[in-house]
N, C-alpha and C positions, 0 to 999 in steps of 0.2 A: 719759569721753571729752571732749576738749577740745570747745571752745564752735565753733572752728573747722572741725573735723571732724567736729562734728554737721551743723555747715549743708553742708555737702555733703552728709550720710545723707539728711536733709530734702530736698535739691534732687533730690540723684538718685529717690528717691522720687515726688515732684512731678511728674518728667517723666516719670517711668514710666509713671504714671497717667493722663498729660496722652496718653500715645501708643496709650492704646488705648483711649480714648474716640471716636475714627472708628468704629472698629469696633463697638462700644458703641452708636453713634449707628443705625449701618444694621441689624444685631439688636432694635435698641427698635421701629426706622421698623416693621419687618417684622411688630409687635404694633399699633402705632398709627400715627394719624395725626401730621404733625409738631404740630398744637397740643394732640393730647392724651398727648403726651410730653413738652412744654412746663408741663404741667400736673402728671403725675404727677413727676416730675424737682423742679421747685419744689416744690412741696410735701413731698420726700424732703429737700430742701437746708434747706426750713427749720426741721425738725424738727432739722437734724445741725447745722445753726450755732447755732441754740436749745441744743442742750447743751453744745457746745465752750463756749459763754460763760457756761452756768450754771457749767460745769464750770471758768471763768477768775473766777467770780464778778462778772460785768460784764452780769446783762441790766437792772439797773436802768440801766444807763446808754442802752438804747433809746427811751425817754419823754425824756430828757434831750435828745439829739440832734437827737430828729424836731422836738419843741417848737420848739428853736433855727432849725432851718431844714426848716419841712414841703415850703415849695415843691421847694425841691433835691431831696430825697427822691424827689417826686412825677413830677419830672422825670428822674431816675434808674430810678426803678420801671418806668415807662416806657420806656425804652430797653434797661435790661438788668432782670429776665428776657423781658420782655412781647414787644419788636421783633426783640431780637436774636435771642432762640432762635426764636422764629415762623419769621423769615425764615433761621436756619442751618438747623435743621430741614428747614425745605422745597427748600431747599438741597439738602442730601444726599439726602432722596425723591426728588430728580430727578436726577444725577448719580450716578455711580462714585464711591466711598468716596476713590479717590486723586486722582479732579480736585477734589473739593469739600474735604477735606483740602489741598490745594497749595494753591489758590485761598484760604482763608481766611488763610495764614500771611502773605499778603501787606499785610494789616493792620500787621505791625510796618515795613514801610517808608509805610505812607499818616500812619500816626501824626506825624512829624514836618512831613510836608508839608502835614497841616492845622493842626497847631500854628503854625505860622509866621504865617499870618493871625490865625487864635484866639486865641493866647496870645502875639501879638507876638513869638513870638521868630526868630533867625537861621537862615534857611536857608541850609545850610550845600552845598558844590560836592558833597561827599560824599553828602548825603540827595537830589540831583538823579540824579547815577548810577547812585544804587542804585535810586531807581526805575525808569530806561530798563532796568536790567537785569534786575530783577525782573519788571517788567510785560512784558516780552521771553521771560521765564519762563510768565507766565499766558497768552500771545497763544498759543504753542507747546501748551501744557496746551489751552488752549479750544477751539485748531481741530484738535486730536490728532494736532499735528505738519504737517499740509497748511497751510503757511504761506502758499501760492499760490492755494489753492484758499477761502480762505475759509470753510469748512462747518463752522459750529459743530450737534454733536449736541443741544446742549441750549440756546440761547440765554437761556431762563428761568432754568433753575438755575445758569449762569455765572452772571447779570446780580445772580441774588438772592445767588449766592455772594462776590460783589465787594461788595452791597451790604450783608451782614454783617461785612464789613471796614471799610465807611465809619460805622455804628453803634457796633462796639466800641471805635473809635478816638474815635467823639465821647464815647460813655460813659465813658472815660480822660482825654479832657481837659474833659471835667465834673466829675470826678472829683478835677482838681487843685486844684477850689478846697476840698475836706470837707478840712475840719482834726480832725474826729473818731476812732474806732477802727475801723480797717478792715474788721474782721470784725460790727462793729458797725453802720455803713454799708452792709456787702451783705447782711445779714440786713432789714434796713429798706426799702432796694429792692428785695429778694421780697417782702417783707410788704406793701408796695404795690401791686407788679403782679402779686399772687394774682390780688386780683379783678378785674381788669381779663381776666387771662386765662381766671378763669374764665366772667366773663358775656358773653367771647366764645366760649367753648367751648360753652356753652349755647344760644348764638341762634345761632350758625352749624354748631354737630356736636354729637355725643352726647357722653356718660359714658366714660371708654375701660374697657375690662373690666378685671377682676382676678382673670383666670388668675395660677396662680404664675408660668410663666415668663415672662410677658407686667410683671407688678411685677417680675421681680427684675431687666430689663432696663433698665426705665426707672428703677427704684432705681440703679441702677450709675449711669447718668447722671447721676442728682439729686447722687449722695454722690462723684462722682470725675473730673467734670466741673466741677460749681459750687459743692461744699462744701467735704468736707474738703483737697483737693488746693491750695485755694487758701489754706487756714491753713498747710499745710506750706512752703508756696512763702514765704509772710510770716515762718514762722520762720526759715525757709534765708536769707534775706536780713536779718534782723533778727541773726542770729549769726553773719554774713560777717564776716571781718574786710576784705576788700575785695569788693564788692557787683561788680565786672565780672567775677570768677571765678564767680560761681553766676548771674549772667545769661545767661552765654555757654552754660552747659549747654541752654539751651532748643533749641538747633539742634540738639541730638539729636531732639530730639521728635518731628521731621516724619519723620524716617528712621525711627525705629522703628515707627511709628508705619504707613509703607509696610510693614514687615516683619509688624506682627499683620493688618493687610488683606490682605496674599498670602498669611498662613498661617493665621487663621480664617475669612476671608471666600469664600476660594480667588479672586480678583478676581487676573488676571491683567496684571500690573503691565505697561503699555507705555511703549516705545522714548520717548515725546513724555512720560511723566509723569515719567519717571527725569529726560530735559533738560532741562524746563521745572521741577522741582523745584531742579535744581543753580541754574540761574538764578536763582531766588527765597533758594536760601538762600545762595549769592553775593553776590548783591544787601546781603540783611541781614547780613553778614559784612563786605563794605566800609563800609557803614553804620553798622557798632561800632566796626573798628577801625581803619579808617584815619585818622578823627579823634584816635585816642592815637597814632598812631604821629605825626601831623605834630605833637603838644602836644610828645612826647616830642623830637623833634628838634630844637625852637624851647630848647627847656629845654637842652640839651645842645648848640646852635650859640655860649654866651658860654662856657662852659667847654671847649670846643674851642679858642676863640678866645684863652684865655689859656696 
């Protein structure tokens, strides 16, 4: 199979798995607490990244890296597994599989908009839009449609579910300064915020049990949530031969991803999460391509001209 048509198998893959991790999420909730699914979940991830990379022959390069920069590491560990899944987690324990699902996608339109202070760069007319329209998306989601009336069901699980978008977004543009191995850098930041999650799971809650189906829940999480789905995702875009064809497949992900919620979860999907999704993934649709389409234009207005 071409190298090309692999990163599609790869990608398609990726979001499969990426779309019925909601699902995955509220079946684990249902065994445990959100920190002690944070726990068993990491601990599944880092046994499954630990072999991908013996299996690439690269864990001597983990001492290598961390050496070069412990603090980043330490700083990463921190935020992603320890903050972010704490607060996704808790997230979904308090919310509907499909507002805490919508609510999180909105992360790819905050990413640019905190880049632009961050990392200096241009905020562009197109990443302003797409957030009015996106967040336009979540306001709809949040007060389940009653736009006039104000009433959020859940104020906490929005606020924490918003605020797992403002985390994975900093962990991304943390992110941009590791010049290291990717799979080798997210393995390093589980390996750091183990213990952090664990000697909070100790002073503040118990051991989670280890019923089978109670592990094979929060295993699914660990290995298809934060392992291997994200080495697939790295080869799908390492074997693109244009990277905006297998990016764009991600907007599948929140729709199928509604489809295994209304059809293992039985969660009856409403009128305000179908609109307020369209909006958000609107949103990040203008946000992709209306910037190529105005490159593409500027490119083609001298050769028009002659």
């Amino acid at each position: 199979m071409k190298a090309s048509n692999l990163a599609y198998v790869y990608g398609m893959a990726a979001v499969f798995l990426w779309s019925t991790v909601a699902t995955a999420f509220k079946i684990a909730l249902s065994y445990y607490s959100p920190l002690q699914l944070v726990f068993v979940a990491v601990l599944t991830s880092i046994v499954a990244l630990s072999g991908i990379l013996a299996w690439q022959h690269k864990l001597s390069l983990l001492p290598q890296q961390f050496l070069r920069r412990p603090t980043f590491y330490l700083v990463t560990g921190l935020i992603n597994p320890f903050l972010y899944y704490v607060v996704l987690f808790k997230a979904y324990a308090l919310l509907p599989a499909q507002q805490a699902l919508s609510l999180n996608y909105t992360w790819a339109v905050l990413l640019p908009l905190l880049a632009a202070p961050l990392l200096k760069q241009h905020l562009r007319k197109s990443d302003i839009a797409a957030a009015l329209i996106a967040y336009s998306g979540v306001f709809i989601i949040a007060t389940g449609g009653d736009i006039s009336g104000f009433n959020f069901d859940s104020p906490l699980g929005i606020g924490l579910a918003l605020t797992s978008t403002l985390l994975w977004c900093l962990y991304w543009i943390v992110n941009t300064k590791d010049q290291g191995d990717p799979v080798v850098s997210l393995l390093l930041s589980f390996l750091i915020g183990l213990p952090f999650i664990t000697a909070t799971l100790v002073l503040t809650d118990v051991m989670p049990s280890f019923s089978v189906k109670a592990i094979f829940a929060g295993m699914y999480v660990g290995l298809f949530e934060m392992g291997i789905t994200f080495v697939l995702w790295l080869m799908a875009l390492k074997m693109a031969t244009r990277t905006a064809n297998i990016s764009t497949m991600v907007f599948l992900s929140p729709v199928m991803s509604i489809g295994f919620i209304a059809w293992i979860l039985q969660e009856t999907i409403t009128t305000a999460t179908y609109l307020g999704l369209a909006f958000i993934l609107s949103g990040m649709v203008l946000q992709q391509l209306l910037p190529r389409y105005i490159d593409r234009n500027r490119k083609l207005r001298p050769k028009l001209a002659k």
